[in-house]
N, CA, C and O atoms as CSV, one atom per row, in Angstrom:
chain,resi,resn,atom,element,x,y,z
A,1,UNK,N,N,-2.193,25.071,-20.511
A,1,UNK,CA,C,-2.590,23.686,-20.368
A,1,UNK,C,C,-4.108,23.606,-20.508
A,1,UNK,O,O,-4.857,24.443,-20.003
A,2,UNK,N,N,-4.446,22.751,-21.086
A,2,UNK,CA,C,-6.011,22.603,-21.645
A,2,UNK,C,C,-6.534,21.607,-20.288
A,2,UNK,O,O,-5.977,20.877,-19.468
A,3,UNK,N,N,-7.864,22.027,-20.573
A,3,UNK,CA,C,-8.668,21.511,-18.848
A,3,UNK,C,C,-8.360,19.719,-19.286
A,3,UNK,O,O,-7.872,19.213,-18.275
A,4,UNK,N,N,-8.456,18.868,-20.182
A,4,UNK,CA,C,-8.463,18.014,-20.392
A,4,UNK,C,C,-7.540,17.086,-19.599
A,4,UNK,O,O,-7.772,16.045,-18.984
A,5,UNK,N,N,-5.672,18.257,-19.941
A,5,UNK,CA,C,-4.516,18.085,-19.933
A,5,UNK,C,C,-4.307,17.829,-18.333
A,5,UNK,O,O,-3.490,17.048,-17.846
A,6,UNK,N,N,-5.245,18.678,-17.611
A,6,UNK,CA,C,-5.109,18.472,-16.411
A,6,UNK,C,C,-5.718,17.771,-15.593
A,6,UNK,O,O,-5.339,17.771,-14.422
A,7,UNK,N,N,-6.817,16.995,-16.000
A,7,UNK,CA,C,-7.852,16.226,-15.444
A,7,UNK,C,C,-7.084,14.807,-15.435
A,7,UNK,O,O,-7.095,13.981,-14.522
A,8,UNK,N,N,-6.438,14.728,-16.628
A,8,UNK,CA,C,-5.589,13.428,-16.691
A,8,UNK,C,C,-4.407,13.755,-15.545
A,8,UNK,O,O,-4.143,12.793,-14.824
A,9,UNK,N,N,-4.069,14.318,-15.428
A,9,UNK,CA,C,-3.096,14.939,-13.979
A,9,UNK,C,C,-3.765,14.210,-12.764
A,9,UNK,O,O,-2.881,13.680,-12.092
A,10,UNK,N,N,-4.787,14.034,-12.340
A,10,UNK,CA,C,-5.555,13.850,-11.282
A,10,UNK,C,C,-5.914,12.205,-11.208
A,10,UNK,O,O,-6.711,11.713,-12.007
A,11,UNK,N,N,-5.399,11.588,-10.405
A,11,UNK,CA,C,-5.523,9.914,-10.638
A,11,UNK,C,C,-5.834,9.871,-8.870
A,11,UNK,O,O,-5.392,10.795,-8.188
A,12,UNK,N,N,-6.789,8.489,-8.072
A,12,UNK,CA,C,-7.654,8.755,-7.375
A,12,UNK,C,C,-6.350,7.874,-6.693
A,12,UNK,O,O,-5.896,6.907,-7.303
A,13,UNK,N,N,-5.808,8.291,-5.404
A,13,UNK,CA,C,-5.004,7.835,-4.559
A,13,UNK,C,C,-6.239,6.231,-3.846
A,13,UNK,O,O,-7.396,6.519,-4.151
A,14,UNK,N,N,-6.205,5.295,-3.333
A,14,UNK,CA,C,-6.626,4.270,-2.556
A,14,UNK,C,C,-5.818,3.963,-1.357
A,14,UNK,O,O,-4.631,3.968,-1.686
A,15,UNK,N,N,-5.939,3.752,-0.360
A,15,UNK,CA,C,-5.454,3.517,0.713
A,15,UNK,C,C,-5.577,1.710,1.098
A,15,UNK,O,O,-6.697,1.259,1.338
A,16,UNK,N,N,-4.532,0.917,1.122
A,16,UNK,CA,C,-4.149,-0.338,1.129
A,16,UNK,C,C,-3.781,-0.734,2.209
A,16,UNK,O,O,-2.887,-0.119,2.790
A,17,UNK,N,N,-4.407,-1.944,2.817
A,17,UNK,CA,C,-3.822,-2.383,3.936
A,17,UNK,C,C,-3.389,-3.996,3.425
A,17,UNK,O,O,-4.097,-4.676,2.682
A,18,UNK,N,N,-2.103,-4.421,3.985
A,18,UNK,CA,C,-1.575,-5.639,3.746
A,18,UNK,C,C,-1.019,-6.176,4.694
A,18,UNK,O,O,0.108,-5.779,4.990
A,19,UNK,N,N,-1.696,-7.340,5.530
A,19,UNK,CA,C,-0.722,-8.684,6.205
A,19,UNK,C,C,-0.642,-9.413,6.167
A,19,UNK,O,O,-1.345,-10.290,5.664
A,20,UNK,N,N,0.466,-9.432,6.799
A,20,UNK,CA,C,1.665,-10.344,6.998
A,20,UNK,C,C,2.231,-11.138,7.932
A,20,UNK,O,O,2.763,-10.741,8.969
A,21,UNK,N,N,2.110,-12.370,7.537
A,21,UNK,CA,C,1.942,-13.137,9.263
A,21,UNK,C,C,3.418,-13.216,9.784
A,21,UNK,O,O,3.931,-14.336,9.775
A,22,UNK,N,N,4.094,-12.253,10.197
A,22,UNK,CA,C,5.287,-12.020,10.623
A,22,UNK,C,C,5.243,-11.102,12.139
A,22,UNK,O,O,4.250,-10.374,12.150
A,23,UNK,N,N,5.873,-11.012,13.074
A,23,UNK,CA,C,6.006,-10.001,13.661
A,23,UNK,C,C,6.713,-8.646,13.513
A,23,UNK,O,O,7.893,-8.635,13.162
A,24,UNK,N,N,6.117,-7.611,13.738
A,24,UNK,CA,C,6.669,-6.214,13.626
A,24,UNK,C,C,8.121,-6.221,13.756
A,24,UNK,O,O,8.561,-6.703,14.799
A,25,UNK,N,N,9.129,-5.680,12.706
A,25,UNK,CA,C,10.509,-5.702,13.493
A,25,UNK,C,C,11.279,-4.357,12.199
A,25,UNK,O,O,10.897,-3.790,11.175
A,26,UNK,N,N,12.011,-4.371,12.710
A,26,UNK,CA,C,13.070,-3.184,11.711
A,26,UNK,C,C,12.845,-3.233,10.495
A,26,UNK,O,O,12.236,-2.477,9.739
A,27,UNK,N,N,13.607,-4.582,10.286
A,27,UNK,CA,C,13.754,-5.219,8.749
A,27,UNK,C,C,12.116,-5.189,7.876
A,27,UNK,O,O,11.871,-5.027,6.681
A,28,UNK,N,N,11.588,-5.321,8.555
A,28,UNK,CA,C,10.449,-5.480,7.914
A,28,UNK,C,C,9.743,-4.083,7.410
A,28,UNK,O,O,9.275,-3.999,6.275
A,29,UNK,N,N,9.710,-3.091,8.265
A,29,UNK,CA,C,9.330,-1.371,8.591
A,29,UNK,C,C,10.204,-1.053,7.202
A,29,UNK,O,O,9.725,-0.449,6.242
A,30,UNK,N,N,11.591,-1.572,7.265
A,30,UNK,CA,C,12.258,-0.668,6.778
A,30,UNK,C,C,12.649,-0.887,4.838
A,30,UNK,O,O,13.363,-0.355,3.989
A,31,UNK,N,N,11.475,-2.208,4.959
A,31,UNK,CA,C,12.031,-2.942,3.539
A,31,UNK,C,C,10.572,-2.486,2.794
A,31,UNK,O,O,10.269,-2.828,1.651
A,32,UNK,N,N,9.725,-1.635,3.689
A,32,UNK,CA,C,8.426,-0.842,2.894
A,32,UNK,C,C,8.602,0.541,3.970
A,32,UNK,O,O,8.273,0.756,5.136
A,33,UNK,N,N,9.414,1.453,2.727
A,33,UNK,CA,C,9.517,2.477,3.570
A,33,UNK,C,C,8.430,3.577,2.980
A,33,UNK,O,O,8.055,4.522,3.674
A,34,UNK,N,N,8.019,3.386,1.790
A,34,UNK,CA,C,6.496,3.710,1.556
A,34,UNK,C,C,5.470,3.595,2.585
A,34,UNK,O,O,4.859,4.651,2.747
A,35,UNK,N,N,5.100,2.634,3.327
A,35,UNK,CA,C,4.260,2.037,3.994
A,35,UNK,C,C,4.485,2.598,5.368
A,35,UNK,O,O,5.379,3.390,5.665
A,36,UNK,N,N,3.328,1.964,6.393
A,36,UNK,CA,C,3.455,2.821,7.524
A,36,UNK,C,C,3.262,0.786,8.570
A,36,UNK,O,O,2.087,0.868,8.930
A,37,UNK,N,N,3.484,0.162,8.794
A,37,UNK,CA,C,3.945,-0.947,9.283
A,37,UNK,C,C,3.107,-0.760,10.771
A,37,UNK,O,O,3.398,0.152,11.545
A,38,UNK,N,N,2.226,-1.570,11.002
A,38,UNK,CA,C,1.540,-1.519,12.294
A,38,UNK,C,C,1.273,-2.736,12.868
A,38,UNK,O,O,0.422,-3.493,12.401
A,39,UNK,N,N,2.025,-3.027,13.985
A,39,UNK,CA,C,1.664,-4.700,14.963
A,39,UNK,C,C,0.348,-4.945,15.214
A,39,UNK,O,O,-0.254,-4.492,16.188
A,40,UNK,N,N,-0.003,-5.465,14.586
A,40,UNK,CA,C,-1.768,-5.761,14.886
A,40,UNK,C,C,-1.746,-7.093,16.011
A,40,UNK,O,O,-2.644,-7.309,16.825
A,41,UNK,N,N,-0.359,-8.011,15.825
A,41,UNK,CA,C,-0.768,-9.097,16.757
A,41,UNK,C,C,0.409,-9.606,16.799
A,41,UNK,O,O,1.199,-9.445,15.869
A,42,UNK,N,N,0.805,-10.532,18.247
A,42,UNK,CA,C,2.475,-10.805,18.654
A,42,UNK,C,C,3.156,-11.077,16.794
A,42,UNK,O,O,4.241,-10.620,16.435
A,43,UNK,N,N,2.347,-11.784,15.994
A,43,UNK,CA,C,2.940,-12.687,14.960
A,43,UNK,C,C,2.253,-12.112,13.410
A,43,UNK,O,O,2.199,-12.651,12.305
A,44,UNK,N,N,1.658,-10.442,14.036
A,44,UNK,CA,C,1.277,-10.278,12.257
A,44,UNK,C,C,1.123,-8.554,12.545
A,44,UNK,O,O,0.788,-7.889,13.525
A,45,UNK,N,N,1.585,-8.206,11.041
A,45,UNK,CA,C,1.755,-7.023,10.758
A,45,UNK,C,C,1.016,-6.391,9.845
A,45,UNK,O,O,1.091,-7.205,8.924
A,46,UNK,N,N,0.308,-5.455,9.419
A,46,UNK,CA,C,-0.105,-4.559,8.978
A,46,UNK,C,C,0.322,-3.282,8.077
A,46,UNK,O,O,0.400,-2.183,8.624
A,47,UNK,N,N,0.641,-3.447,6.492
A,47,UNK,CA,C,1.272,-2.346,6.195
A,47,UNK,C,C,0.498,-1.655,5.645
A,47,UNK,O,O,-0.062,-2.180,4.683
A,48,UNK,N,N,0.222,-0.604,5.890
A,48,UNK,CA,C,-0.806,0.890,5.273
A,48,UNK,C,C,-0.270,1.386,4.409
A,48,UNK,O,O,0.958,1.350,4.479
A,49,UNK,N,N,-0.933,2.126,3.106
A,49,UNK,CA,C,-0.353,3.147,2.310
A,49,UNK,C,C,-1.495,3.291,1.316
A,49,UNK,O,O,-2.519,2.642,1.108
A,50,UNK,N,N,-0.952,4.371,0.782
A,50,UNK,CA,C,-1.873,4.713,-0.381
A,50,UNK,C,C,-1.130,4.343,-1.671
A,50,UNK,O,O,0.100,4.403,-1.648
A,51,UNK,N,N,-1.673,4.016,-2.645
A,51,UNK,CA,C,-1.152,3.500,-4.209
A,51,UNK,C,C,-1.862,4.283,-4.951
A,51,UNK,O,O,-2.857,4.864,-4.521
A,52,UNK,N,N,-1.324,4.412,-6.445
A,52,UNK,CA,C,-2.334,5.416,-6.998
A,52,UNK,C,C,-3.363,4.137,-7.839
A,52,UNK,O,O,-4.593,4.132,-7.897
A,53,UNK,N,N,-2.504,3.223,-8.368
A,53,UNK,CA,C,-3.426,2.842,-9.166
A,53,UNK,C,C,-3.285,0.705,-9.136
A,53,UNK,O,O,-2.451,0.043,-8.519
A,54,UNK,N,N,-3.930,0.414,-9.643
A,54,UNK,CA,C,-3.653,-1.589,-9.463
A,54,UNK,C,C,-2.138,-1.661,-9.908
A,54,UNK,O,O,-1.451,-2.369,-9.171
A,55,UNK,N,N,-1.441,-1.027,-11.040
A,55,UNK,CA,C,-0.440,-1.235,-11.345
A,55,UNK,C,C,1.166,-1.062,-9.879
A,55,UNK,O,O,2.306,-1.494,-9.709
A,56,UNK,N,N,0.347,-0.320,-9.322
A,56,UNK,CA,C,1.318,-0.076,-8.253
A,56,UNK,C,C,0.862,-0.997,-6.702
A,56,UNK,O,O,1.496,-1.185,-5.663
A,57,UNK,N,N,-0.234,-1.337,-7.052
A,57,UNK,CA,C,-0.767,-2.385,-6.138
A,57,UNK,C,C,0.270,-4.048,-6.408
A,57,UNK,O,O,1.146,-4.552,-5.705
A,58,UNK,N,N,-0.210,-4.399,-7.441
A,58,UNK,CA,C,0.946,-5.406,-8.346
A,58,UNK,C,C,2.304,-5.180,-8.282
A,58,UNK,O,O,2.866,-6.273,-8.207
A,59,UNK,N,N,3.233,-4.105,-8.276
A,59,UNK,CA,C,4.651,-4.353,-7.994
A,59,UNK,C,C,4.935,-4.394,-6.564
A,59,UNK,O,O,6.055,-4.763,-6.210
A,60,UNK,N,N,3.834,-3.975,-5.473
A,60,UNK,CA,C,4.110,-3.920,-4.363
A,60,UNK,C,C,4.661,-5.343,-3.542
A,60,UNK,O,O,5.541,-5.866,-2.858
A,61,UNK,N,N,3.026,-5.512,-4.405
A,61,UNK,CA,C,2.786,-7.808,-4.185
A,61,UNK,C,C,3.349,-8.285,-4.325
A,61,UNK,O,O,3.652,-9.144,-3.497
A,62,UNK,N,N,4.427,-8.064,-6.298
A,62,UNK,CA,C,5.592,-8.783,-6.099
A,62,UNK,C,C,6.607,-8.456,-5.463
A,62,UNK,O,O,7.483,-9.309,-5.323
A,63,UNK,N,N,6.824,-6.873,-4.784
A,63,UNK,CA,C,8.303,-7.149,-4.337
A,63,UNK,C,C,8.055,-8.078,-3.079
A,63,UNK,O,O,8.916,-8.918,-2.817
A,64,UNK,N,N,6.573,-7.939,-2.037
A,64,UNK,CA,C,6.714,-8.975,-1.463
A,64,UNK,C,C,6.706,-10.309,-1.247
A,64,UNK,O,O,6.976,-11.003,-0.267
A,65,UNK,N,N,6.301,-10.562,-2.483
A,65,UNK,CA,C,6.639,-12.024,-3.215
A,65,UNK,C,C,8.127,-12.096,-3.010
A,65,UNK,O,O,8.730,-12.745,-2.156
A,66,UNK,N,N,8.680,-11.196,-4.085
A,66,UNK,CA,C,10.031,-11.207,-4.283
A,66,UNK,C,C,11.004,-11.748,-2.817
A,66,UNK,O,O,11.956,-12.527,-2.862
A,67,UNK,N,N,10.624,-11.300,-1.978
A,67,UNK,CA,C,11.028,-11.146,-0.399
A,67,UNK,C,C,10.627,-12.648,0.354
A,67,UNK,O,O,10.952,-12.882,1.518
A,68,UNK,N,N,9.925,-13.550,-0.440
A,68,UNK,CA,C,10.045,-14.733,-0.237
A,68,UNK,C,C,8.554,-14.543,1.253
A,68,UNK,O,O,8.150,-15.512,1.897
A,69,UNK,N,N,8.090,-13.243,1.426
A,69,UNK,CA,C,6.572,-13.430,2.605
A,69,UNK,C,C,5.641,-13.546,2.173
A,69,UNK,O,O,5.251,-13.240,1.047
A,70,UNK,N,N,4.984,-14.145,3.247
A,70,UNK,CA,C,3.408,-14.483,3.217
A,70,UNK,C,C,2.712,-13.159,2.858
A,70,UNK,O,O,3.120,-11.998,2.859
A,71,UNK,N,N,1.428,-13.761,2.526
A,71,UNK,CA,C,0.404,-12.569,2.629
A,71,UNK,C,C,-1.082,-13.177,3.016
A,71,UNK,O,O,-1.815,-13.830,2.273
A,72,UNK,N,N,-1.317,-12.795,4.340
A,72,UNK,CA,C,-2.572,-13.157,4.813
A,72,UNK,C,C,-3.711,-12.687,4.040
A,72,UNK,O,O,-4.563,-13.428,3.549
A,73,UNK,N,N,-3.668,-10.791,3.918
A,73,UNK,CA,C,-4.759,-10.238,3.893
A,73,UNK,C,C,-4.421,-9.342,2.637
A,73,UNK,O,O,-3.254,-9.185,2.277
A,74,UNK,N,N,-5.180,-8.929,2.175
A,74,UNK,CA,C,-5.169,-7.450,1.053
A,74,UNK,C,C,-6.205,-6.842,1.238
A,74,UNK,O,O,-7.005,-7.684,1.645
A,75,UNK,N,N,-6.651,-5.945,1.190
A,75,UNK,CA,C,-7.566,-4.722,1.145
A,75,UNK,C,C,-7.893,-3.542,0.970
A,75,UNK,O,O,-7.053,-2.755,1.409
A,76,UNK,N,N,-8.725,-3.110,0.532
A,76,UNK,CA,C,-8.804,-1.834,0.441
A,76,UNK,C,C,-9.440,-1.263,1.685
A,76,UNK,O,O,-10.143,-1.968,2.409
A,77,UNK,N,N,-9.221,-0.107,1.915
A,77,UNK,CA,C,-9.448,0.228,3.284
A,77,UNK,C,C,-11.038,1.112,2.818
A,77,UNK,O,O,-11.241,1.674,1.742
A,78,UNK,N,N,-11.815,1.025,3.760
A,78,UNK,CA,C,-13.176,2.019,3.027
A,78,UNK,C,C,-13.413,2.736,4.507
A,78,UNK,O,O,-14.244,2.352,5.330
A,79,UNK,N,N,-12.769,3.536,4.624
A,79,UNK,CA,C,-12.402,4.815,5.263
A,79,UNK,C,C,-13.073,5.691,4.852
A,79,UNK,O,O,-13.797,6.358,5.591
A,80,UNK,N,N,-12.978,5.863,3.650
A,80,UNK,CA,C,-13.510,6.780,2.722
A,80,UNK,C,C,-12.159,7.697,2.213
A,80,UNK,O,O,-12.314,8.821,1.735
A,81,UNK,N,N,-10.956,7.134,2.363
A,81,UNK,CA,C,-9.662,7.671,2.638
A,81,UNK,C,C,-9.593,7.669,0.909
A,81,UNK,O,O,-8.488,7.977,0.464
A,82,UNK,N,N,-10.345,7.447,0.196
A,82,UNK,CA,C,-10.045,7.481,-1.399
A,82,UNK,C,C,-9.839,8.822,-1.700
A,82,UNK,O,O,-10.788,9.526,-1.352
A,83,UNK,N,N,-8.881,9.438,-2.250
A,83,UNK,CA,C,-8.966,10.925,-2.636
A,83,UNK,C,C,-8.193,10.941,-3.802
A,83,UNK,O,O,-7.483,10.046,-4.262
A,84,UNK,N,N,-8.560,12.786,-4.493
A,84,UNK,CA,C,-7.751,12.527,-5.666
A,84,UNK,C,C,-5.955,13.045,-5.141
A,84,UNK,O,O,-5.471,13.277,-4.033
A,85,UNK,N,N,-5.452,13.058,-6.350
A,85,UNK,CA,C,-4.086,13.116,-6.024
A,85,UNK,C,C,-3.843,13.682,-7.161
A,85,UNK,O,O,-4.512,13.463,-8.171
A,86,UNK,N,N,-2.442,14.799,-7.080
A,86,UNK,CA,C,-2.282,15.833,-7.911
A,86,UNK,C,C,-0.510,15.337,-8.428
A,86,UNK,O,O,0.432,15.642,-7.697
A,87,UNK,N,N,-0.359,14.810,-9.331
A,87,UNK,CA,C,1.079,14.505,-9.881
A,87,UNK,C,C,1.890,15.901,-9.796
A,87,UNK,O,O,3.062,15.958,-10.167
């Protein structure tokens, strides 16, 4: 494999936070099982994860579009939690 071949291998993971003015509950945890789902407040939730790239940021949005929820917040988290990631 040529160094090139493998550099394209390497795409920079981002860490995403998204809420949701819903309260924490099963259904919700369990309909982003990617995600890590955190009660920030009686009536809003918090889902964490890393995406590799906008394209996977965008199907996320719509499936929660799709799902008929709100979306308060989007963000990128600056943690410094950006790293690369090895396919």
């Amino acid at each position: 494999m040529m160094l090139s071949d493998r550099m394209a291998e390497v795409i920079a993971v981002v860490r995403y936070e998204i809420r949701v003015p819903y309260a924490l509950s099963e259904n919700l945890a369990e309909a982003f099982p990617e995600l890590t789902a955190i009660e920030v407040a009686p009536s809003s939730t918090m889902l964490v994860g890393e995406l590799r790239d906008q394209s996977d940021l965008q199907g996320l949005l719509a499936r929660i579009a799709d799902m008929g929820l709100d979306i308060t917040e989007v963000r990128r988290a600056v943690d410094g939690s950006e790293r690369p990631a090895h396919h």
